[in-house]
C-alpha positions as a printed Julia matrix, in Angstrom:
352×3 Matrix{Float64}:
 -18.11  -17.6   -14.62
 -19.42  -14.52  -12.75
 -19.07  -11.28  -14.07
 -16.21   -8.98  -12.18
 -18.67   -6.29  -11.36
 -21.63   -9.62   -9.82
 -17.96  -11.07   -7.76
 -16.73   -7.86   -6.33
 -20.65   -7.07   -4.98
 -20.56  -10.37   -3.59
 -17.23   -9.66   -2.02
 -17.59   -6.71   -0.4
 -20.82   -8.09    1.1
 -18.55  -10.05    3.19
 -17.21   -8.2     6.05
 -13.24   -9.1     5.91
 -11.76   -6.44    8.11
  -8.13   -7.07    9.06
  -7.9    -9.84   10.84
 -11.29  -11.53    9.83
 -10.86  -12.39    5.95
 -11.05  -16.26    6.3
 -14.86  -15.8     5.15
 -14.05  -13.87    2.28
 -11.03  -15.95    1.65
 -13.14  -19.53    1.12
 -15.5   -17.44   -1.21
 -13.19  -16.24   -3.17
 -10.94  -19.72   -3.55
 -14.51  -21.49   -4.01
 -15.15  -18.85   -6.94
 -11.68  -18.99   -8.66
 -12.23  -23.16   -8.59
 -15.46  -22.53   -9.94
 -13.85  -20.35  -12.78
 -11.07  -23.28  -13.65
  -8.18  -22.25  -11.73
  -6.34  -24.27   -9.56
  -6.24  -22.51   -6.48
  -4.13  -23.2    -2.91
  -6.17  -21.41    0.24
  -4.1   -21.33    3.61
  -3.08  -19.08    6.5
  -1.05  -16.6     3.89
  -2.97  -15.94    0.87
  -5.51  -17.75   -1.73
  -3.47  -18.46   -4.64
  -4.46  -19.15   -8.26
  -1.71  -20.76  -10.85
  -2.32  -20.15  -14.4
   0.54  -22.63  -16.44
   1.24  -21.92  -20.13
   2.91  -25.35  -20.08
   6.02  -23.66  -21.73
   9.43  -22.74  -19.6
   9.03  -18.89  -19.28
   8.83  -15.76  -16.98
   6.4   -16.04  -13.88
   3.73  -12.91  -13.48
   2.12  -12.2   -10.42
  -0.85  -10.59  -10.02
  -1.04   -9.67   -6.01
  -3.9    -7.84   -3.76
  -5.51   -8.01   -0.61
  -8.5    -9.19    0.88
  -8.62   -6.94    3.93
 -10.03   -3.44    4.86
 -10.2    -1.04    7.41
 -12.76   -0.86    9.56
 -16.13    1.38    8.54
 -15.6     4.01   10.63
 -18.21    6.53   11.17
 -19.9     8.96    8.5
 -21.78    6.32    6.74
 -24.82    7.25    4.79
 -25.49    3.46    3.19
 -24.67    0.1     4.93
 -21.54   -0.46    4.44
 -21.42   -4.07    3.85
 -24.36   -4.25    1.37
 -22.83   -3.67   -1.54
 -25.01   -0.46   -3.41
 -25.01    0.37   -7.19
 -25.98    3.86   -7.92
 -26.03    4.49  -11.38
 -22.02    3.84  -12.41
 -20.76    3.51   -8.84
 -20.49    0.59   -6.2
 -20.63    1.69   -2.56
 -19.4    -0.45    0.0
 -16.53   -0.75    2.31
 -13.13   -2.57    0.39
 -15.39   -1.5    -3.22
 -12.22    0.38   -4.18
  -9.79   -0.89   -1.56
  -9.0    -3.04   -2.73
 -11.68   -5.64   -3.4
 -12.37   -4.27   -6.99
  -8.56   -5.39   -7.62
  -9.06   -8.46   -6.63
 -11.93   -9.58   -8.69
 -10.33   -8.56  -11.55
  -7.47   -9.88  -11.32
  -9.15  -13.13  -10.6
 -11.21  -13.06  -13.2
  -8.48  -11.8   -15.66
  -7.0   -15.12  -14.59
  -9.28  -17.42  -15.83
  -9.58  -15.32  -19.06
  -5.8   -15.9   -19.86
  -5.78  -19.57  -19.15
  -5.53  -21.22  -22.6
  -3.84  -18.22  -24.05
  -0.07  -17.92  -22.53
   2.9   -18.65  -24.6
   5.21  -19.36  -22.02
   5.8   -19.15  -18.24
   3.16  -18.86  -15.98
   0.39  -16.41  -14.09
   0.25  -16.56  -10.39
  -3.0   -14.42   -8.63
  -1.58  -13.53   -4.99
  -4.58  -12.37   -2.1
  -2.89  -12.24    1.05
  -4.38  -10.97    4.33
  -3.97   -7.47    7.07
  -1.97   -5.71    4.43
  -4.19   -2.86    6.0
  -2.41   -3.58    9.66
   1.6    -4.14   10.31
   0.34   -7.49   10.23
   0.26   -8.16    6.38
   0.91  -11.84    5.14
   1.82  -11.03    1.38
   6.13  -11.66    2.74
   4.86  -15.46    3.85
   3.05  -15.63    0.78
   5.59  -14.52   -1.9
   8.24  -16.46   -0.4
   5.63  -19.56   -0.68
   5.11  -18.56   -4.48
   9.12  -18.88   -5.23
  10.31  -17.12   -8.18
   8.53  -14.12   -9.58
   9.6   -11.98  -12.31
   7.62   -9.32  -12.61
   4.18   -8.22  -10.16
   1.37   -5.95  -10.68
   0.01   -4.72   -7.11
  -3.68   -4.06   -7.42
  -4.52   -0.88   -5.7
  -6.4     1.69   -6.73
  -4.66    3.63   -9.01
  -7.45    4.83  -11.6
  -5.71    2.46  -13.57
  -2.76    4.86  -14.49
   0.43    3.15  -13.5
   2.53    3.6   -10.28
   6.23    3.35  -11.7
   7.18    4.1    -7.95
   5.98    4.31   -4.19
   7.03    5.97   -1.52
   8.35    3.99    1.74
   7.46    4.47    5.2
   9.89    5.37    7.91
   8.32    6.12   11.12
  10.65    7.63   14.01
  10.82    9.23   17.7
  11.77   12.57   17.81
  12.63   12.82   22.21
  13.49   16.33   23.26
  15.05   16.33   27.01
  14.62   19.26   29.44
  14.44   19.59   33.49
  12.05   19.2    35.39
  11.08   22.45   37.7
   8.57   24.73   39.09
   7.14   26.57   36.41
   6.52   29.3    38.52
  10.62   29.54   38.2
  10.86   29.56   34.14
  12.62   33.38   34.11
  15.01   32.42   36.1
  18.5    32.18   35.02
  20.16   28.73   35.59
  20.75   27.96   31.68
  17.91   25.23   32.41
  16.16   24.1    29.24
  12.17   23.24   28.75
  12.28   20.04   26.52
   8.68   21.42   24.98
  10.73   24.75   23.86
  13.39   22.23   22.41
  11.02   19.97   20.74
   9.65   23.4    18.78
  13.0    23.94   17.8
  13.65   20.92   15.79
  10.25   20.54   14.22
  10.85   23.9    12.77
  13.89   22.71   11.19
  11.69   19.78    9.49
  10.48   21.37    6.84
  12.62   20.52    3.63
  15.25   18.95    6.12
  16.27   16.28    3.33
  15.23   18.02    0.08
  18.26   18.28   -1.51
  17.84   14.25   -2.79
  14.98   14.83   -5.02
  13.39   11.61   -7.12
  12.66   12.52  -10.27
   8.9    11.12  -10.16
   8.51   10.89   -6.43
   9.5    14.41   -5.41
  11.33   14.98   -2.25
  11.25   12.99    1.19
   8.98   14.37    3.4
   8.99   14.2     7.61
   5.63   15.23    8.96
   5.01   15.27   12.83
   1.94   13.56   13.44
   1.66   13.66   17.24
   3.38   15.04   20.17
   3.26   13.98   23.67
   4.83   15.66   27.05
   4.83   17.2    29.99
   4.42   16.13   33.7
   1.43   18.71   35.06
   0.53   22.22   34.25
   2.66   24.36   36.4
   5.72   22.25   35.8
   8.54   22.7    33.29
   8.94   18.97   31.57
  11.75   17.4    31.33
  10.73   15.3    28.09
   8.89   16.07   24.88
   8.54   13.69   21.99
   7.03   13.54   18.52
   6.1    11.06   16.48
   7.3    11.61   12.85
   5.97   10.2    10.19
   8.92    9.74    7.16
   7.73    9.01    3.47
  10.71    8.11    1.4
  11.77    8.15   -1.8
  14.4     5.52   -3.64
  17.05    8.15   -3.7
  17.2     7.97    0.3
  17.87    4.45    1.4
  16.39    4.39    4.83
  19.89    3.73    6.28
  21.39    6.82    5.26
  18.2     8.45    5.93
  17.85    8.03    9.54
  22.01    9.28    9.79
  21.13   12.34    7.68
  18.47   13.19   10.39
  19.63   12.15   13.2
  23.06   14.89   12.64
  20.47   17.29   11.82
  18.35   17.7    14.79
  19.23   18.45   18.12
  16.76   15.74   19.67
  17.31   12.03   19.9
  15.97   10.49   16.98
  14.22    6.43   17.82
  13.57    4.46   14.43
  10.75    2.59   15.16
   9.41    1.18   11.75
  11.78    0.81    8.55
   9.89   -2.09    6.55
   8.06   -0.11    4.0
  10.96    0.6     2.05
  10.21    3.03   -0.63
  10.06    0.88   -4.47
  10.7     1.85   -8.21
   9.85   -0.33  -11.17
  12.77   -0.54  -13.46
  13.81    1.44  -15.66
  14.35   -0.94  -18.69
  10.88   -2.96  -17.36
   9.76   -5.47  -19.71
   6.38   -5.78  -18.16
   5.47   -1.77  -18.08
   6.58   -1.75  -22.19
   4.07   -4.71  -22.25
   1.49   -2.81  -20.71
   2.23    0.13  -22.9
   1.78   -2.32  -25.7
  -1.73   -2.96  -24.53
  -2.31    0.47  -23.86
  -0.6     3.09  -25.56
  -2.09    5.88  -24.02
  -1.34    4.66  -19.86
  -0.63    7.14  -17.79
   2.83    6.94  -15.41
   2.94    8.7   -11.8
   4.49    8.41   -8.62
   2.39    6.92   -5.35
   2.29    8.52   -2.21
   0.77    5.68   -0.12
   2.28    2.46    0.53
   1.34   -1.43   -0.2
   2.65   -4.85   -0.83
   4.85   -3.7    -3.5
   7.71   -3.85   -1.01
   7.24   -7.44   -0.69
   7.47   -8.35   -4.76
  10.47   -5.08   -5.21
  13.02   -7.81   -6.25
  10.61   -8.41   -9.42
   9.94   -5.9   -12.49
   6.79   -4.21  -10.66
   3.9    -1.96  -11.33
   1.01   -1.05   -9.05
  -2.49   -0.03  -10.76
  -6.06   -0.91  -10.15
  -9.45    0.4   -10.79
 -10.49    2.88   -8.07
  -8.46    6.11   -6.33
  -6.83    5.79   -3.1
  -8.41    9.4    -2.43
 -11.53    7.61   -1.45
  -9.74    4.68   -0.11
 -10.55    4.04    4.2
 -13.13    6.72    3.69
 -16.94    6.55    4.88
 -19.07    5.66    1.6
 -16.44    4.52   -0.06
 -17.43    3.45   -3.84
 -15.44    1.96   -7.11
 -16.42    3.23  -10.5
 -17.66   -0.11  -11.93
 -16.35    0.93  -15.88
 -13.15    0.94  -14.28
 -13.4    -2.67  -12.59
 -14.85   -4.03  -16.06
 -11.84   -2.39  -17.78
  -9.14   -3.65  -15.55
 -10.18   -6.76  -16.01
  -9.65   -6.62  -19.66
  -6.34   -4.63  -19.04
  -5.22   -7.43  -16.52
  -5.66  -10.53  -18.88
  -4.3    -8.74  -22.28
  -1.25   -7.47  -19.86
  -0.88  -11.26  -18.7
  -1.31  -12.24  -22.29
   1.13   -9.66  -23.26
   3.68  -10.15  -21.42
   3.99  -14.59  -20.92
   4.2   -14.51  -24.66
């Protein structure tokens, strides 16, 4: 059996940007055989099944075998996986390829030891892209009771995760000569308008705070309009970008801003809905069983947690999102060779 820190260098050595993982995914089914798992690869995900043998809980363990693309700013290669002293620099080192060799590994180092239920190991595919195949594959899986998400979390534990709401903000003016602005007419300059209602974003929900996610936040992320440069224009329009919090369903959300703003408001993405582990969770008392001293927070990024929210879920992994989709992106490897240990006492822990 490889080591975690020998399978994630030979993992990130294999380019698996979105949409081209089916390299990394015959390695890595090829590698959990080798390791005594029996393992299902197809179009969704590369599956591993650990049984107990014994009628019990199911776990999932579930990650992803995609990245993003390098990107610019490189100073190493960023397929050839590079240890300097207690880092490993290469692109998906901490996102999330470090995840998933753990996890895999962890695998085969429960097998033999579960009292009851069973361990399923989830890597699906473009969770980096609106294209993610983690639905097809949990719904393949059947039941699952309770999910870690391996992302990287410096192995603290995400007890919740924002959601993703992403909406049209169209502002709606007339069209003139420019030249004509000061004149009186009680015409209106949908630019001006637009400016007007992203002024009002700024705490526009607050008054629904989560206790451990904070409040909703709407940030404008671009804005588009205009017709030419000496004309008034008669639309304006912003893209905003919503992060969400369990005490706004996404529903009520979209009402509370649409009767707040004086634009039209366009939901255009409502998926990512925002997720919260339980709060009587038997797998996060497990996991403070195995380690007393974890560390609970709040995640501002999304993932495939939304996909495995009907189970008692957590989301940690060895690495920080911080340096996730950056240019030299590295894991620190005492964290991959830790989670790994965390992963198969947690699995242990927990099927008992």
């Amino acid at each position: 059996m490889p080591t975690e820190i020998a399978l994630l260098s030979e993992l990130v050595a294999i380019p698996s940007v979105s949409g081209a993982e089916a390299e990394a995914a015959r390695f890595l089914e090829a590698t959990a055989r080798r390791a005594g798992l029996d393992v299902v690869r197809d179009d969704a995900s590369v599956t591993a099944v650990v049984e107990s043998g014994r009628p019990g809980p199911v776990l999932a363990f579930i990650s992803h075998l995609d990245t993003v693309p390098p990107g610019e700013g490189w100073t190493r290669d960023p397929f050839t996986p590079k240890t300097e002293g207690e880092r490993l620099y290469g692109r998906g080192s901490s996102d999330a390829k470090a995840s998933v060799a753990a996890m895999t590994l962890a695998a085969a180092d429960a097998a033999g030891k579960l009292a009851a239920g069973k361990l399923l190991v989830i890597m699906g595919y473009g969770e980096e892209t609106r294209h993610t195949t983690m639905a097809a594959a949990v719904a393949r899986a059947g039941r699952i009771d309770a999910a870690v998400v391996g992302e990287p979390t410096n192995l603290e534990v995400a007890v919740a995760q924002r959601g993703l709401m992403m909406a049209d903000l169209v502002a709606r003016g007339d069209q003139r000569h420019a030249g004509y602005a000061a004149d009186d007419g009680g015409f209106a300059n949908a630019i001006v308008e637009l400016a007007k209602d992203l002024a009002r974003l700024d705490g526009i929900v607050a008054e629904r705070n989560h206790p451990i996610l904070g409040p909703t936040t709407v940030t404008p992320t671009m804005v588009t309009g205009g017709v030419s440069r000496n004309v008034t224009p008669p639309v304006a329009q912003a893209v905003l970008d919503i992060r969400s919090t369990p005490a706004w369903p996404h529903d009520e959300l979209a009402k509370a801003l649409a009767a707040r703003l004086e634009g039209e408001l366009v939901v255009t993405s409502e998926r990512l809905v925002p997720c919260e582990t339980p709060a009587e969770s038997r797998l996060l008392a497990a996991a403070r069983r195995v380690r007393p001293e974890l560390a609970t927070f709040g995640s501002p990024t999304c993932s495939d947690w939304v996909f495995v929210r009907h189970a008692d879920a957590v989301k940690c992994g060895p690495g920080t999102s911080r340096r996730s989709h950056t240019a030299d992106e590295y894991v620190d490897l005492p964290e991959v060779t830790a989670a790994r240990a965390f992963y198969a006492r947690l699995a242990e822990e927990y099927l008992r």
